[in-house]
Z-matrix of the N, CA and C atoms (Angstrom, degrees):
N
C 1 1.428
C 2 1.514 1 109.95
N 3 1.227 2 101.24 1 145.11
C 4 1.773 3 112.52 2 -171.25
C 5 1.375 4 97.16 3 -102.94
N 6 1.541 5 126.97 4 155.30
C 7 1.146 6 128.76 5 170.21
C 8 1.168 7 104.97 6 -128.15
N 9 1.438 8 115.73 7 147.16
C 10 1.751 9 112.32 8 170.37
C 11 1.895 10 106.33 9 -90.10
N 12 1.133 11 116.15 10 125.32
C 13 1.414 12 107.09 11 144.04
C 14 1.448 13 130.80 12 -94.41
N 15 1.752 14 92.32 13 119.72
C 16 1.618 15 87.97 14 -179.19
C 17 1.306 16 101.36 15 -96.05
N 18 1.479 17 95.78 16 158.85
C 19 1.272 18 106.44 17 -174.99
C 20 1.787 19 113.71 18 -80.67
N 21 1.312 20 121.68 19 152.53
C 22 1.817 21 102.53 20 -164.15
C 23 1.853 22 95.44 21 -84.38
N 24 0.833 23 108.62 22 122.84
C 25 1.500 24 114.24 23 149.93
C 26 1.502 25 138.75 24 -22.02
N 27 1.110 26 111.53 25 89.37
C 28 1.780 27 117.99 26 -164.46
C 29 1.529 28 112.86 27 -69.34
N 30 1.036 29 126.95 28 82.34
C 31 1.540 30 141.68 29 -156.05
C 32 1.994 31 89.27 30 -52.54
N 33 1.197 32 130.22 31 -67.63
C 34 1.203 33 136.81 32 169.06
C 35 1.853 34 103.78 33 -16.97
N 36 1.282 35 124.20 34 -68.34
C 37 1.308 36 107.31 35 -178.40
C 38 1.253 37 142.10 36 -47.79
N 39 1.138 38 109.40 37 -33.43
C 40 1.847 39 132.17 38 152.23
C 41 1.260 40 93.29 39 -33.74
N 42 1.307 41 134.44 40 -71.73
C 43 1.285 42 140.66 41 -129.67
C 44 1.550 43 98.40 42 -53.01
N 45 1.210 44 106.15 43 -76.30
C 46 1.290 45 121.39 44 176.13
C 47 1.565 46 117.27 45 -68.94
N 48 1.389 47 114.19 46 124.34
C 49 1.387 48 121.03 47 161.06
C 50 1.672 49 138.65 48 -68.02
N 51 1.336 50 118.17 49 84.21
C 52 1.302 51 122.31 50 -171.97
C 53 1.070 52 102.08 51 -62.16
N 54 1.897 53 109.78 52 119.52
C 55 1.421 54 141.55 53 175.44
C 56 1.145 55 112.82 54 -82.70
N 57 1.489 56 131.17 55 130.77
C 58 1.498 57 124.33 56 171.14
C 59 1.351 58 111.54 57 -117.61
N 60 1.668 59 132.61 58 149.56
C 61 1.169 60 120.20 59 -137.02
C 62 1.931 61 81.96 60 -96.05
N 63 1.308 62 119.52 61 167.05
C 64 1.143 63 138.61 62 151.62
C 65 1.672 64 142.48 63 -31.50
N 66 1.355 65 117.24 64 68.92
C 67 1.213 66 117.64 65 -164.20
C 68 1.623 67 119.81 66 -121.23
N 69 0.910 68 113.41 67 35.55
C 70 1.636 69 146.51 68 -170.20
C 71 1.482 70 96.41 69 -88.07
N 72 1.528 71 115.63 70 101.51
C 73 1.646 72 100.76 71 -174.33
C 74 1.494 73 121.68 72 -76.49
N 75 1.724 74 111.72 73 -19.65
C 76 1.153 75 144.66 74 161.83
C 77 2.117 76 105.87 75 -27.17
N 78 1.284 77 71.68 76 -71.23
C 79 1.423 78 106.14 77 -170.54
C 80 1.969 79 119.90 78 -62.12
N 81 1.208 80 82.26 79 -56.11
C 82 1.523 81 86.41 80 166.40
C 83 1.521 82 128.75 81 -80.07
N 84 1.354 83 110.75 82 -23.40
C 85 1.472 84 112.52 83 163.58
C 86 2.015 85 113.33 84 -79.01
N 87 1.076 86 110.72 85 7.49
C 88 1.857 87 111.87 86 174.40
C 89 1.567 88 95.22 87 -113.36
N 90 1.323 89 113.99 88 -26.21
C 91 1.755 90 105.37 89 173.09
C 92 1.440 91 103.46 90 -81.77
N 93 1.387 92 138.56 91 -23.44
C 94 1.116 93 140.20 92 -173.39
C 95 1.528 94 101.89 93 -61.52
N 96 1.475 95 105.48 94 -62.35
C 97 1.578 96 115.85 95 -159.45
C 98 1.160 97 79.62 96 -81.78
N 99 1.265 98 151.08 97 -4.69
C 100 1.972 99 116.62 98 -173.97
C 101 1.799 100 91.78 99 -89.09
N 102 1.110 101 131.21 100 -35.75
C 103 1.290 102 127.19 101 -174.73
C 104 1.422 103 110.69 102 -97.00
N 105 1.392 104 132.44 103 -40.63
C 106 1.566 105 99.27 104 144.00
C 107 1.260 106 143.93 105 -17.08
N 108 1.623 107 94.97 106 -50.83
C 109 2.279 108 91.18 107 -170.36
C 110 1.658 109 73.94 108 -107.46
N 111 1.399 110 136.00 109 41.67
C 112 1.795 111 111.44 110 112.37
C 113 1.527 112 118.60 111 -93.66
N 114 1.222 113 114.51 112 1.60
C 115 1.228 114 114.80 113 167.38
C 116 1.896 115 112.61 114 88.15
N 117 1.700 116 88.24 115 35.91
C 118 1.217 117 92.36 116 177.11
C 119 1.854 118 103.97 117 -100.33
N 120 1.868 119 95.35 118 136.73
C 121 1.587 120 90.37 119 -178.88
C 122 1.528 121 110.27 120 -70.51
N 123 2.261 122 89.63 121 150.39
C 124 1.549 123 75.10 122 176.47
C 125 1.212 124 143.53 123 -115.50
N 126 1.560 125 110.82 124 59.50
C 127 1.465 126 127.12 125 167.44
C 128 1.922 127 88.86 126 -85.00
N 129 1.168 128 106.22 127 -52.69
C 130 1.608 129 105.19 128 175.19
C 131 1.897 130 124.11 129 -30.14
N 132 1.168 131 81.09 130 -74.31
C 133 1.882 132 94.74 131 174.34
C 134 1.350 133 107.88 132 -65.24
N 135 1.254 134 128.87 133 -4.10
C 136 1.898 135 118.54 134 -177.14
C 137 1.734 136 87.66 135 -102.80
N 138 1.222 137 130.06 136 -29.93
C 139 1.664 138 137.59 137 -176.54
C 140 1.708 139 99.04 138 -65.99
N 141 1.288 140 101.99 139 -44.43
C 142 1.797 141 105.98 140 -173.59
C 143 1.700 142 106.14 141 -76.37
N 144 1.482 143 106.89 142 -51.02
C 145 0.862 144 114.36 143 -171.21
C 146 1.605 145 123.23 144 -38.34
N 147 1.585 146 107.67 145 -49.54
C 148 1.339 147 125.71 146 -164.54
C 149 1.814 148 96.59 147 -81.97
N 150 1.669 149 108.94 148 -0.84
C 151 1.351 150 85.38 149 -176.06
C 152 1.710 151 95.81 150 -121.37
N 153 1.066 152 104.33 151 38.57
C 154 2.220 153 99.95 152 175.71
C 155 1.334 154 95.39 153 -119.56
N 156 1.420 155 103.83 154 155.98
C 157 1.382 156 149.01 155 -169.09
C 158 1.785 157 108.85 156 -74.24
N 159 1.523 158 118.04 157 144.72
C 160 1.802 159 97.18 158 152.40
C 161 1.111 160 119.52 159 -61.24
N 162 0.976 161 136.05 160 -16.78
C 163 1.413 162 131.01 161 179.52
C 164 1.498 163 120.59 162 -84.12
N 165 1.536 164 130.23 163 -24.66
C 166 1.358 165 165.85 164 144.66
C 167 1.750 166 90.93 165 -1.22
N 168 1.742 167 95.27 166 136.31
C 169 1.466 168 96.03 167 -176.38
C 170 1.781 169 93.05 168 -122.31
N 171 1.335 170 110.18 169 -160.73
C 172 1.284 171 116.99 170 162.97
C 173 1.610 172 118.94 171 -81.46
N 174 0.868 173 93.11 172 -49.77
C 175 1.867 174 101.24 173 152.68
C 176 1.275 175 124.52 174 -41.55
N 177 1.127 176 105.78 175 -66.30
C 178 1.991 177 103.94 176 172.46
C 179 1.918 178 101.76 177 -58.46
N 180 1.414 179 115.99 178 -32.81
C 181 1.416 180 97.57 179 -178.00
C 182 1.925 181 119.72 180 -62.30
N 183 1.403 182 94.62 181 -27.73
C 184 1.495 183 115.78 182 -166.91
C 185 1.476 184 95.93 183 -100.33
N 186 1.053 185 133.56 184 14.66
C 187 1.711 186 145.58 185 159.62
C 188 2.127 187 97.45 186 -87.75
N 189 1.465 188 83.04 187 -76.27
C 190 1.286 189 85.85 188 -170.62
C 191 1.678 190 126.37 189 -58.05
N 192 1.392 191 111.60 190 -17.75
C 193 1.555 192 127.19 191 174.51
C 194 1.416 193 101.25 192 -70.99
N 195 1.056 194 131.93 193 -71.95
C 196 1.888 195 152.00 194 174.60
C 197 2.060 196 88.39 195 -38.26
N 198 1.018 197 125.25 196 -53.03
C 199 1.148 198 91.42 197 -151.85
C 200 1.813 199 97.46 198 -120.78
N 201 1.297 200 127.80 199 15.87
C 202 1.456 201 130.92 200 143.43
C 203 1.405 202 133.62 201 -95.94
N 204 1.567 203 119.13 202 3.98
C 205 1.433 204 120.77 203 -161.67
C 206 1.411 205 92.75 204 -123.74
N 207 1.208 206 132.34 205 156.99
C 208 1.714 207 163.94 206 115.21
C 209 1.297 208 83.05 207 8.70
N 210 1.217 209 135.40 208 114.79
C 211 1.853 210 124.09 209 125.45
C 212 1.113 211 106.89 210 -22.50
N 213 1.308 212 131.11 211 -86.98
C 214 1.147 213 126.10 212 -175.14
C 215 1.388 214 137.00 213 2.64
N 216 1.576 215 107.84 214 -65.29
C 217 1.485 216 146.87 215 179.83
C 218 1.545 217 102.40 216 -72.76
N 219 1.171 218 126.36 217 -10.14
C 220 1.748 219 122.92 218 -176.67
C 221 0.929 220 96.81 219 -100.01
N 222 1.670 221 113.46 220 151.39
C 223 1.301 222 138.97 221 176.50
C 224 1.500 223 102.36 222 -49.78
N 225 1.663 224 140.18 223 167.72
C 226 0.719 225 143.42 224 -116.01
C 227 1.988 226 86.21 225 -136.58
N 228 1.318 227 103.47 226 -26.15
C 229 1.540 228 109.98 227 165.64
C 230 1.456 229 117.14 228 -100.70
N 231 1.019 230 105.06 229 5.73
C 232 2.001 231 113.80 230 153.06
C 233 1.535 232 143.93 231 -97.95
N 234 1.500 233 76.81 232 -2.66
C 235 1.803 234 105.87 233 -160.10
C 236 1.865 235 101.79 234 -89.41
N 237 1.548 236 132.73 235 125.24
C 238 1.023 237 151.45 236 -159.21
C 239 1.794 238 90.89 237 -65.03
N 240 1.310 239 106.57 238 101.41
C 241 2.013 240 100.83 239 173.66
C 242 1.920 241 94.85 240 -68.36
N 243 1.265 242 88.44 241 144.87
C 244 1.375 243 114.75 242 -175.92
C 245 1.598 244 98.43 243 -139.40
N 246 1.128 245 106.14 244 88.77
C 247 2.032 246 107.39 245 166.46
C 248 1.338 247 103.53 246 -111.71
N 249 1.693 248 91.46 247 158.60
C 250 1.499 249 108.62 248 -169.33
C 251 1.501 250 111.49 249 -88.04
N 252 1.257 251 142.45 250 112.78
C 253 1.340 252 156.95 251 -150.78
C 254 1.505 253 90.91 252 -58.23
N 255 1.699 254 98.15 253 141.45
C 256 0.738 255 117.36 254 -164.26
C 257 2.058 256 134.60 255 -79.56
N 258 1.150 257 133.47 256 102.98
C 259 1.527 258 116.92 257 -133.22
C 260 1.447 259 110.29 258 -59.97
N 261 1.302 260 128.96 259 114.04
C 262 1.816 261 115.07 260 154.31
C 263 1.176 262 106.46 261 -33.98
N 264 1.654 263 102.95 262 138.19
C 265 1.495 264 103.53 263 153.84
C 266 1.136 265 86.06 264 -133.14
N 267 2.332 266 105.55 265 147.80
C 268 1.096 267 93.32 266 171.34
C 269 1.641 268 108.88 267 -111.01
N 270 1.332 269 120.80 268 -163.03
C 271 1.571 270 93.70 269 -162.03
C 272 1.910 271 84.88 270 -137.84
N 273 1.039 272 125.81 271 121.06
C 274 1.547 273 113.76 272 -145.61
C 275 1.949 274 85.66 273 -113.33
N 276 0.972 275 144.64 274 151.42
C 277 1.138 276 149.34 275 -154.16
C 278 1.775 277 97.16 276 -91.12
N 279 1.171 278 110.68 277 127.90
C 280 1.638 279 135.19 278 159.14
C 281 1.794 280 102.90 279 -59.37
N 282 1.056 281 113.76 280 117.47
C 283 1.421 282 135.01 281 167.46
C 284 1.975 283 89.72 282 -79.09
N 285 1.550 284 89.90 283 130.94
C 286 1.537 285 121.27 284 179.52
C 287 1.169 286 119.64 285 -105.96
N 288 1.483 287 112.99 286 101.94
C 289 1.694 288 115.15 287 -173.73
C 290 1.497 289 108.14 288 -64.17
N 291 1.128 290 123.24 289 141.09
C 292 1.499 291 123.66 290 177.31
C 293 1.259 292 122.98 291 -73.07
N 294 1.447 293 155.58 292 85.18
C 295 1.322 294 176.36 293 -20.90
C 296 1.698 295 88.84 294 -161.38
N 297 1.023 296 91.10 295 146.72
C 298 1.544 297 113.60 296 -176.54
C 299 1.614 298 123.22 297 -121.84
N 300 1.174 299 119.82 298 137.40
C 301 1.616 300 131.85 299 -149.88
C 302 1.872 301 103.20 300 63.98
N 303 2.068 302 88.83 301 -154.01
C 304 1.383 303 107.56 302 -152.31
C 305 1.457 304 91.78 303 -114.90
N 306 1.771 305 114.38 304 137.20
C 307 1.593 306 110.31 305 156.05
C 308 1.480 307 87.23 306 115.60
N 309 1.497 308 99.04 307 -164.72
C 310 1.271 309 126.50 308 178.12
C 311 1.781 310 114.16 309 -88.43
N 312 1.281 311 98.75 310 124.67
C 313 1.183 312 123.33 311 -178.25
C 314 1.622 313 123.32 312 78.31
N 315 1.223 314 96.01 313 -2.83
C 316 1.945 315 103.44 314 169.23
C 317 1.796 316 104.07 315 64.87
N 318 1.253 317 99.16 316 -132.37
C 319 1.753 318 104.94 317 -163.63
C 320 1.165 319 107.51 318 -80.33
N 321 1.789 320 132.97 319 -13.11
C 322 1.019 321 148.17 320 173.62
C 323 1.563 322 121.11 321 -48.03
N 324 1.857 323 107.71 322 -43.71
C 325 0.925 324 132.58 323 166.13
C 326 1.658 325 129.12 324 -41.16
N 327 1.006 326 106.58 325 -58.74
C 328 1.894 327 121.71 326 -168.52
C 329 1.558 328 93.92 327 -88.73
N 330 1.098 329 138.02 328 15.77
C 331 1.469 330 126.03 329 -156.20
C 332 1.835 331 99.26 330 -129.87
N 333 0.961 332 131.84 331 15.47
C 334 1.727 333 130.51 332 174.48
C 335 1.441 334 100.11 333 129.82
N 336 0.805 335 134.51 334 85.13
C 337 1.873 336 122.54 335 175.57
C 338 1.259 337 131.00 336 -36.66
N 339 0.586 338 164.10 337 -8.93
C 340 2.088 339 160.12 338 -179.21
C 341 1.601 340 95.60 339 -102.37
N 342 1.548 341 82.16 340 -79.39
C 343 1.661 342 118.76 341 -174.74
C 344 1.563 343 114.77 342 -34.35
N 345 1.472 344 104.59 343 -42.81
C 346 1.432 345 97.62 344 -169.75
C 347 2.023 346 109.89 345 -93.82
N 348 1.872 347 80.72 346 -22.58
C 349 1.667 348 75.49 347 163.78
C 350 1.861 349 143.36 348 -47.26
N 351 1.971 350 72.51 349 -49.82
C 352 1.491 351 82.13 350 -176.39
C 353 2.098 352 109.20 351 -75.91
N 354 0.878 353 115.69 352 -21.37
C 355 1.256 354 128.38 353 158.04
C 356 1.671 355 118.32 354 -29.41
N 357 1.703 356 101.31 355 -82.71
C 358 1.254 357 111.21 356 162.79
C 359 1.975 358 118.65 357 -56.33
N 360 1.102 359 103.31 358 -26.49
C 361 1.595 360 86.40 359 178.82
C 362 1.702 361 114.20 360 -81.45
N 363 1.469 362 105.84 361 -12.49
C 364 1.265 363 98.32 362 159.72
C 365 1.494 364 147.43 363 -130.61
N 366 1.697 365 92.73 364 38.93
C 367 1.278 366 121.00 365 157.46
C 368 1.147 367 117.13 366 -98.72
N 369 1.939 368 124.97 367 -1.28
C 370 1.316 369 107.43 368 177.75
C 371 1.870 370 98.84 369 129.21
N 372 1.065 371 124.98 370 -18.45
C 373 1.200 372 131.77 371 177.52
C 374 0.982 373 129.47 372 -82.03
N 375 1.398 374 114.43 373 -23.79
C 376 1.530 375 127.75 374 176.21
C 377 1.302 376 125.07 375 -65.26
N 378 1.037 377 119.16 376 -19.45
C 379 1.828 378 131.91 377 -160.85
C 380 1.692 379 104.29 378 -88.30
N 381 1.485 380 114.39 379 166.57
C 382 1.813 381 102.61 380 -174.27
C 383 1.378 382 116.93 381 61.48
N 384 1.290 383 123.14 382 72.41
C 385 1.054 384 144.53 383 176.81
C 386 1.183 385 131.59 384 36.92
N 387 1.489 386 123.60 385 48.54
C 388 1.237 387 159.33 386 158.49
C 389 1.680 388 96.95 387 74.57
N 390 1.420 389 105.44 388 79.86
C 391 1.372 390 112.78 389 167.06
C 392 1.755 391 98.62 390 -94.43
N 393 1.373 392 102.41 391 150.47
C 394 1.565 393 82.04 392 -175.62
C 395 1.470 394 103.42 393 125.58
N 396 0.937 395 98.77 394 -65.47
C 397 2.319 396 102.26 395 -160.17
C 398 1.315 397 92.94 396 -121.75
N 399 1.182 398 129.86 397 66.21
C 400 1.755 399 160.27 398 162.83
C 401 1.074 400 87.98 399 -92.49
């Protein structure tokens, strides 16, 4: 009589899922062209390429591009925007001379008509129910 010895089962190997890298030519030539026409160079995508999984999405390719390459070297819609904050201004209130003569529109009035209206309305005269452009 023959006996088999089996070998015992290493519960530990289960544990971990042995990954095999990506060699699906199918597969890697549609990840090629999807990150090509983003305009990724392709010494770039052959560097990523050789390092994704079968399981590896376009996402994990654009994981691993974003966070192994030069800024520099990334397309220009991958690249971290960095703008320069934007300046407060503050806008501090215009002191309003108090109108001069009688009536509508004060000294503004006797002084060229249109011209001096729009003048006074935007030195401060204009406001309060259109004193000013009388």
């Amino acid at each position: 009589e023959s006996k088999s010895f089996a070998k015992p089962r290493d519960e530990s190997a289960t544990f971990f899922k042995v990954r095999r890298l990506l060699r699906d030519p199918r597969k890697l030539h549609t990840l090629y062209e999807k990150l090509a026409r983003m305009k990724f160079s392709s010494e770039a995508i052959e560097s990523c390429l050789s390092e994704m999984f079968v399981d590896s999405s376009l996402n994990d390719a654009l994981d691993w591009l974003c966070l192994n390459m030069n800024e520099k070297e990334l397309p220009p819609q991958f690249r971290v925007a960095v703008s320069e904050p934007e300046p407060v201004v503050t806008v501090a209130p215009v002191p309003v001379a108090p109108a001069r003569g009688k009536g509508k529109g004060g000294a503004e009035r006797g002084r060229g008509g249109r011209g001096a209206a729009r003048t006074g309305a935007a030195a401060g005269g204009g406001g309060g129910g259109g004193a000013g452009l009388g």
